[in-house]
N, C-alpha and C positions, 0 to 999 in steps of 0.2 A: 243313350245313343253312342255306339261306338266306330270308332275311324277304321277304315280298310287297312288291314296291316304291312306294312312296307319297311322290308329289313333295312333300309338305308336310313330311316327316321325312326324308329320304335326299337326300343330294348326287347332280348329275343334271345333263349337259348341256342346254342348248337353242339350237336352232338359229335363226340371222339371215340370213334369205334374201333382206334388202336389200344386205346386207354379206358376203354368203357367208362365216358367221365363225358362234361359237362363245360362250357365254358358260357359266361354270361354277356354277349355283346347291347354298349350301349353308346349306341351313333350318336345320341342326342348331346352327350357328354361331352364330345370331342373338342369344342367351342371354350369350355370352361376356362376361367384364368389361375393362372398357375403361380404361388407367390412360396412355393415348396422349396425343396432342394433343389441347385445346379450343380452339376457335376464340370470339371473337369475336362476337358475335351483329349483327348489321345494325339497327342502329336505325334507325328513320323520323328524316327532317330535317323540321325545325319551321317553317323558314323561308321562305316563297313567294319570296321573293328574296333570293339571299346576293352582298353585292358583291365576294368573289372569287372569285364560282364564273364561268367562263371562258365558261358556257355561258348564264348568263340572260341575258335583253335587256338593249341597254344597256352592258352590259362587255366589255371589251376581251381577246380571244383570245389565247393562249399568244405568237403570233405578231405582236402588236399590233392586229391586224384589229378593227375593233369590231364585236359583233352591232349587229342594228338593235330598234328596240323591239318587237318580233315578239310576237302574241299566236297561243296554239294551237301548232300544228306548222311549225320551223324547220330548214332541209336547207342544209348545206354542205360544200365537200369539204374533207376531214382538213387540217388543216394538215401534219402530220405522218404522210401516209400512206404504208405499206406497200408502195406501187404507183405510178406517175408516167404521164402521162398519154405523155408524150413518146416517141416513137419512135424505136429507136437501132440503125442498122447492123451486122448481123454480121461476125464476123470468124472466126478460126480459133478462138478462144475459145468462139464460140457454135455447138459442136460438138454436134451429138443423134446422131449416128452412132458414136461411141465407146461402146464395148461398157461402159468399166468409168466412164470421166469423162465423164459426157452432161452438158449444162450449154444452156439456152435461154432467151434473154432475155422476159420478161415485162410486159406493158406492161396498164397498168391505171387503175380511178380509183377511190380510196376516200372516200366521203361517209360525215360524221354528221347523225345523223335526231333533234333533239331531238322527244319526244313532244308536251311541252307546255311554256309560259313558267313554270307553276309550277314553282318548283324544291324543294315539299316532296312532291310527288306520285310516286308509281308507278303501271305499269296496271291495276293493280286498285283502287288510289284516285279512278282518273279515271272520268267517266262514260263510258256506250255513244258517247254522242254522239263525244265528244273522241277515243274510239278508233278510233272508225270514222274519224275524217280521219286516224289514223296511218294505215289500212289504204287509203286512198285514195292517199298520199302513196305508199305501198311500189307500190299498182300503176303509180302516174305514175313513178317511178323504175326500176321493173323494166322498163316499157318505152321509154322516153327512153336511157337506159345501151343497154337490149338491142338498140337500135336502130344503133348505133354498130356500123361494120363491122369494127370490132377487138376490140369486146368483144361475149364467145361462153358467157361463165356472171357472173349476177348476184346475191352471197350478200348475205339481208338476214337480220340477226343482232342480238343483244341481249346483251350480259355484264351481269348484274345484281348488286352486290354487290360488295366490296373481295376476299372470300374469292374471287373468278372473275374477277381482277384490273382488274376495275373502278374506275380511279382518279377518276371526278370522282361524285356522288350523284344529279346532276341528271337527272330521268329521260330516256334517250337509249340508242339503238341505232347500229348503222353499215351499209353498204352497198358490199361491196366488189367492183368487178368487172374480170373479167380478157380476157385475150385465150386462156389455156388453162380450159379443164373440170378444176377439183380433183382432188385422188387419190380422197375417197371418193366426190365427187358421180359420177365415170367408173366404181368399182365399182358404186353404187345401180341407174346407168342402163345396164350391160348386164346385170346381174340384171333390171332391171326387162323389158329385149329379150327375153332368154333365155325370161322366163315368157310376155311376152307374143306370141312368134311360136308356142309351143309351146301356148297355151291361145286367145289370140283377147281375150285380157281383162286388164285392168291386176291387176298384182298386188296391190296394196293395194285393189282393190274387193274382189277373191275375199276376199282376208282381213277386210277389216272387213263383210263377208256375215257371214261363219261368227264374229268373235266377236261381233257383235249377237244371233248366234245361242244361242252359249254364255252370254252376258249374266255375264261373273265376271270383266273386267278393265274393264269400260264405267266409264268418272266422269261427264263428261255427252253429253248428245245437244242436237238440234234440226234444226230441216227442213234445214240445210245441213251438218253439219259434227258431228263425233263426236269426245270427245275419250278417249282410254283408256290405259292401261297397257299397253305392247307386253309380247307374250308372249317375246319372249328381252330384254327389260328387262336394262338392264346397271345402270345408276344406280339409287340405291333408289330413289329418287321420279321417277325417268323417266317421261313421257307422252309421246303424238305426238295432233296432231288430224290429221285426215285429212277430206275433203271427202265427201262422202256422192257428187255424180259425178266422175265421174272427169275431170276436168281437167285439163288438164296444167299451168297454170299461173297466179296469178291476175289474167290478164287478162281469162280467161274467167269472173270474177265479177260476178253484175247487183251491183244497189244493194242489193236485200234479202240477199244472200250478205255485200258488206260489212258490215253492220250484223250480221247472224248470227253472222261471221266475230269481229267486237269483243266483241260478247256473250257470246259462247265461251271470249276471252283474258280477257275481266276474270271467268269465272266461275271460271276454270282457279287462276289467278293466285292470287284472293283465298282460294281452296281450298288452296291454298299458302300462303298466308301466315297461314290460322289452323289450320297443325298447331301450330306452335309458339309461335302468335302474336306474331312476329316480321315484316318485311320479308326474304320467303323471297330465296336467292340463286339462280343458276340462269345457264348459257347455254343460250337459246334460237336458233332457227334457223329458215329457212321451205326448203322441197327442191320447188323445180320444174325445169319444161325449162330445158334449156342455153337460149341465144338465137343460136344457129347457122344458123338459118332453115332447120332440118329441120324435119319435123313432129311427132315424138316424139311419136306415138300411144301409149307406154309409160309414158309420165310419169304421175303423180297426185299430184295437190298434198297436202302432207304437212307440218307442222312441227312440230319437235323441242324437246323440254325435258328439260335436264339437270341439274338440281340436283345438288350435293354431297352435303347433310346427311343426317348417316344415321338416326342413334338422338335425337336432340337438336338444337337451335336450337348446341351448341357444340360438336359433335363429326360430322367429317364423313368420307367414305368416300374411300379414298387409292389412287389406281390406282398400286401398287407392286410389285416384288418379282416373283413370281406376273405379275400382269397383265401388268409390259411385259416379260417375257422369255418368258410360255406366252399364254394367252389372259385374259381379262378376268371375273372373279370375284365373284359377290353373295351376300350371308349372306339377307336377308328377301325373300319371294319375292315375284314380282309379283302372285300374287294377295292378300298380305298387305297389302303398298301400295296397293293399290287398292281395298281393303276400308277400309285409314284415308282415303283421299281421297274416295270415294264419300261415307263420314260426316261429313267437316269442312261445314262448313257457305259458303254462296257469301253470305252476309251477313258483312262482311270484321269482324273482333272490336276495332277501334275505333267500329262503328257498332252495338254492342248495346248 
């Protein structure tokens, strides 16, 4: 004899048709006791300027470099980045034709993007104002980088918090870009082909049609831009915002989309940060066209939020075991999540 199946009690796959991939929800789990790791909680920094943090104006970088006295939004490249600008001859080493040892050189530039001079701030502490010049800087960077005939994908990203290994406090994102298209960003965009030579229409439009439709993952909306709990949601607290047209990437933003665009992250953000009333932690991500100077009519600008935390401000969700040898596993479902984000409030809880 078997029970009528009901995703809010029964363990139950769902499908990720960005990622052609799989995630395992299991509601029944949720309840469990947890005698695991606590983390830590992120506390807000007190200090508008701290004279060893690397990044206010004024002091001198890891590398001796000094900032300059910068007010608002400051952009420079890594000292220490992942990726070198410089261009280096192959040899027999930088073989892609071996079946089992492929190996190819990589040439890149990686930039960090401080949001703002205050160093006790994050974007949900910052005004619209102040955020909309970070969203102005990410478009003047995504196409200055994209312009460059060697670089072909431009990732603009945020690690927030020491638990997401976050080593300085100072509010700041990075900007890294390559000469190849990543491994998932080249999954997303031929999913993204596949749907859209077979329909005529971006895939994340058809979908955020249909859940504006259903209205039971939405947190918020506005004339530009929707922010919600994706329905194969891997992370408990996962969201994406998505652009209401489908553009492929944000160059295609007027001046009112910027400012929409800000409005949305500090509304997101601060909804975040008063579930637990903490300095939520989280990597974040923005997913547009490669800059290959195809026209990626498939693209739709999309950005990602991945928090940790699961049950608590000190105990967080651990992709182990399970996850990295089957597929990727969640106890509280996404429409659970997004019934507590829909309620937290976008008045951030130092300002009640």
């Amino acid at each position: 004899m078997s029970n009528s199946f009901n995703s809010k009690l029964h363990p139950h796959r769902r499908y990720n048709p960005l990622l052609d991939k799989w995630v395992l929800v299991s509601p029944q789990r949720a309840e469990r006791p947890w005698q695991g790791q606590q983390e830590k909680p992120l506390t807000s920094v007190q200090n508008q300027h701290d004279p060893k943090c690397y990044l206010c104006p004024g002091n001198s970088r890891v590398n001796g470099a000094p900032n300059p006295q910068y007010e608002g939004v400051y952009v420079f490249d890594n000292d220490f980045g992942a990726l070198l600008r410089v261009e280096v001859t192959t040899d027999k080493t930088g073989d892609v034709s071996d079946e089992l040892f492929k190996i190819k050189p990589e040439r890149g530039i990686n930039r960090v993007i401080c949001f703002s001079h205050d160093h006790s701030l994050t974007l949900p502490e910052m005004s619209v104002e102040a955020i909309t010049k970070v969203v102005s800087i990410w478009k003047e960077e995504y196409q200055s980088l994209g312009e460059l005939d060697y670089i072909n994908h431009v990732q603009i990203f945020e690690n927030k918090g020491a638990i997401m290994g976050c080593s300085n406090p100072h509010p700041h994102g990075q900007i890294w870009s390559q000469s190849s298209i990543p491994s998932e960003v080249a999954k997303t965009q031929q999913n993204f082909k596949n749907y859209y030579y077979k329909h005529g229409t971006t895939l994340l439009s058809d979908y955020l049609q249909r859940e504006l439709r259903i209205n039971e993952r939405i947190i918020l909306e506005n004339n530009s831009f929707v922010a919600l709990v994706p329905f194969w949601a891997t992370w408990p607290y996962e969201t994406m915002i998505i652009s209401k047209k489908p553009v492929n990437s944000i160059l295609a933003f007027t001046k009112e989309d910027e400012i929409l665009f800000a409005q949305i992250l500090k509304d997101l953000t601060t909804k975040y940060d008063n579930i637990f009333s903490i300095s939520f932690p989280y990597s974040a991500g923005i997913h547009q066209s490669p800059t290959d100077l195809e026209s990626h009519e498939e693209w739709h600008f999309h950005m990602h939020f991945y928090p940790p935390l699961l049950r608590s401000a000190s105990v967080k969700k651990f992709m182990v075991g399970y996850e990295m040898l089957a597929e990727a596993q969640r106890d509280i479902t996404p429409e659970q999540s997004s019934e507590i984000l829909k309620k937290s409030s976008t008045i951030h809880y130092k300002n009640r």
